[in-house]
C-alpha positions in Angstrom: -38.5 -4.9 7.6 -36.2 -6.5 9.9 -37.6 -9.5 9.6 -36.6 -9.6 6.2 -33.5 -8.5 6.4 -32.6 -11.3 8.8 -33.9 -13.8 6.7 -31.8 -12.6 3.6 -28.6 -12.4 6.1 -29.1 -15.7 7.5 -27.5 -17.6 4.5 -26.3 -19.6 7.7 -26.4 -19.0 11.9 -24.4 -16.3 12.8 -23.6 -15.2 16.5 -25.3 -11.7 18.0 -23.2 -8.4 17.5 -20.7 -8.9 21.0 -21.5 -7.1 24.5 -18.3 -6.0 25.2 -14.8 -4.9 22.9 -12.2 -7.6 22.2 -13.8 -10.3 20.1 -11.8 -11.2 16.7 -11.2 -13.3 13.9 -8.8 -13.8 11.4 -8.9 -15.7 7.8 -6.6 -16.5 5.0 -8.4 -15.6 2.0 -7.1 -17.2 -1.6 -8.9 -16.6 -5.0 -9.1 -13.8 -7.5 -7.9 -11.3 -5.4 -3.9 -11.6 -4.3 -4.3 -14.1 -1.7 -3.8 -12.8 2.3 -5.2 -12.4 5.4 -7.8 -11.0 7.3 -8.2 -10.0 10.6 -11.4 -8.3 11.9 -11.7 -7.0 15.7 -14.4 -5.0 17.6 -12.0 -2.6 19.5 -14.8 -0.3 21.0 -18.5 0.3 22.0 -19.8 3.2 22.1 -23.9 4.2 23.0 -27.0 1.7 24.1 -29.7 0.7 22.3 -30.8 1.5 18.8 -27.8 3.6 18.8 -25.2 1.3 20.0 -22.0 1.8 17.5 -19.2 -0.5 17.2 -15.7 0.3 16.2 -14.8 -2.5 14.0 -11.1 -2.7 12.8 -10.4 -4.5 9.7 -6.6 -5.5 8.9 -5.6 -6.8 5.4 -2.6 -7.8 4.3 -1.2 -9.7 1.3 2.0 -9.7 -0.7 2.0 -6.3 -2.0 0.3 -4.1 1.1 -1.6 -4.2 4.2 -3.3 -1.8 5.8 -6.7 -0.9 8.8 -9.9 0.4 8.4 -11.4 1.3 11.2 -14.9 2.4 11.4 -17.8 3.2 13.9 -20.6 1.4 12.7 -24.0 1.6 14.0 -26.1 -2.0 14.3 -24.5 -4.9 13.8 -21.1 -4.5 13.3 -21.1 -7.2 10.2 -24.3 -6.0 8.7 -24.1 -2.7 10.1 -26.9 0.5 9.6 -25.5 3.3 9.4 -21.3 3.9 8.8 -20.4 6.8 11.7 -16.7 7.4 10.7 -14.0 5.7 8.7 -10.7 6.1 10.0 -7.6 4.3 7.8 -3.8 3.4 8.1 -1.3 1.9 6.1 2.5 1.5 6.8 3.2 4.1 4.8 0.5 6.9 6.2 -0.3 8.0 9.2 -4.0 7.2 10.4 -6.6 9.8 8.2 -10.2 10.3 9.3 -12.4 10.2 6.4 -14.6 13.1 6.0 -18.2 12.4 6.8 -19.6 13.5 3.5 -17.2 10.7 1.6 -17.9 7.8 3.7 -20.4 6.6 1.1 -18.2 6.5 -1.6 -15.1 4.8 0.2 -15.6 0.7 -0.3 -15.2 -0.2 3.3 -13.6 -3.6 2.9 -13.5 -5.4 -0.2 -14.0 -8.9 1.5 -16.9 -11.2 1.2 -17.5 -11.5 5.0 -17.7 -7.8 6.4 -20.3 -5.6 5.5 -23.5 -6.6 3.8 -22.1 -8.1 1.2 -22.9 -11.8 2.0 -26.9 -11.0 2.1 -26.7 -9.2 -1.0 -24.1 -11.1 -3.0 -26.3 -14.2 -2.5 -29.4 -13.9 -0.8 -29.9 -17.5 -2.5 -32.1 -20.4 -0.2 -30.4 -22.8 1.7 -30.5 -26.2 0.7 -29.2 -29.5 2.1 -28.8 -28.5 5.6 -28.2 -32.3 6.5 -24.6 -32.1 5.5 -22.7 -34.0 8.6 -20.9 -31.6 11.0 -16.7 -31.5 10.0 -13.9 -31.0 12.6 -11.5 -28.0 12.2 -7.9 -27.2 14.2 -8.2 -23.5 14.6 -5.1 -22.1 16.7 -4.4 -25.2 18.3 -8.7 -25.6 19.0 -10.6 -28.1 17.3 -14.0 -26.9 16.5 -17.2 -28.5 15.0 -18.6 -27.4 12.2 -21.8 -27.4 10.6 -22.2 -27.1 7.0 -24.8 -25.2 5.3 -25.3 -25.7 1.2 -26.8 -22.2 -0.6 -28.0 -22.4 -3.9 -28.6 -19.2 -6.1 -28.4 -18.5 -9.7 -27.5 -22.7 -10.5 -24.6 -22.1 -8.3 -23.6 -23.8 -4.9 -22.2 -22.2 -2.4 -20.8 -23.7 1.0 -20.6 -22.2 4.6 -18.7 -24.1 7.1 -19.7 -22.4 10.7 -19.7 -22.4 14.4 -21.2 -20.7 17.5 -17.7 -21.1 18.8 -16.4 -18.4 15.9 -17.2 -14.6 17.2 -18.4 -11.8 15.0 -19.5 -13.8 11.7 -19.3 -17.2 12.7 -17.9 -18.5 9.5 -15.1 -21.6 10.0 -14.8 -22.0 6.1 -16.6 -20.8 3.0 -16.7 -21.2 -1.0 -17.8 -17.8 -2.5 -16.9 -19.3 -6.0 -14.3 -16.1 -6.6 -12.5 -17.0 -3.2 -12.2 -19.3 -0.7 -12.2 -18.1 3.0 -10.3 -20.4 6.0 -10.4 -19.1 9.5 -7.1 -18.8 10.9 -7.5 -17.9 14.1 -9.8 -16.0 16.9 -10.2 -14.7 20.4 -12.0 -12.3 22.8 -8.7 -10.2 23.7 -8.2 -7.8 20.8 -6.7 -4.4 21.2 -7.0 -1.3 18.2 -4.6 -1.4 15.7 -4.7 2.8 15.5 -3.5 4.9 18.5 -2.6 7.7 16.8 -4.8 10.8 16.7 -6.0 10.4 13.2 -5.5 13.4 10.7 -7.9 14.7 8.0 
């Protein structure tokens, strides 16, 4: 039900899919993986109501490669329903439209703040809410944060977040394999991918 699936999202407060195109965030991401950044964006709405799709852009880069996914993604755009289309770029390429019948097989974003992954990686039960709020310079901002505590499996993890933060809310976070900082974030962002995307 919903209901449940809000509760198994809600490892900590995160802000309602935006009305209009434009908001964005961006995090520097170090760990396991080859540390970089991330920038996600919601360059487009498209449809009302239970159909209402987003196209959200993701941006990676890190030492060896960068690249954009861009998809149209029905629901929330960080939890969403239903993928629509997948369109990708990388320096090298021009952009490529995925063909509808491989969407499920492509692995959207491998990041531990886009997709479902945070509700199903650790639907765990937040504990220790009472940690005291923490200040944050974010692009010249300062931002309060609160910090939420989530144990699962004998393992702690920490969220540092803010109603200030568009799309996922998240200032800081410990997923044990990497650490996620926000960098930066704003309400003016334009798509990466202007191109007419090839198949």
């Amino acid at each position: 039900s919903a209901a449940e699936d809000e509760k198994t999202c809600s490892l900590y407060p995160r802000p309602k899919a935006p009305e209009k195109a434009g908001d964005w965030v961006e995090y520097r991401i170090k760990g396991i993986a080859v540390p970089g950044t991330m920038r996600m964006a919601v360059t487009g709405i498209e449809g009302t109501g239970d159909e209402k799709a987003y196209w959200l852009e993701i941006s990676m880069s890190d030492a060896r490669q960068g690249g954009v996914v861009k998809s149209l993604l029905v629901g929330d755009p960080i939890a969403p329903k239903k993928v629509r289309r997948v369109i990708m770029k990388t320096p090298q390429m021009p952009a490529m439209e995925i063909p509808e019948a491989m969407i499920g097989k492509v692995d959207m974003a491998k990041n531990p703040i886009a997709g479902n992954q945070q509700c199903t990686a650790i639907p765990g039960s937040p504990v220790d809410t009472a940690s005291p709020d923490e200040s944050f310079t974010v692009g010249g901002r300062v931002i309060t944060a609160k910090v939420t505590r989530v144990t699962r499996d004998g393992k702690d993890y920490v969220f540092k977040h803010s109603d200030k933060v568009p799309l996922t809310g998240l200032v800081w976070a410990d997923f044990k394999t990497q650490v996620v900082e926000l960098v930066g974030f704003g309400h003016d962002a334009k798509t990466a991918i202007t191109e007419t995307p090839v198949p």
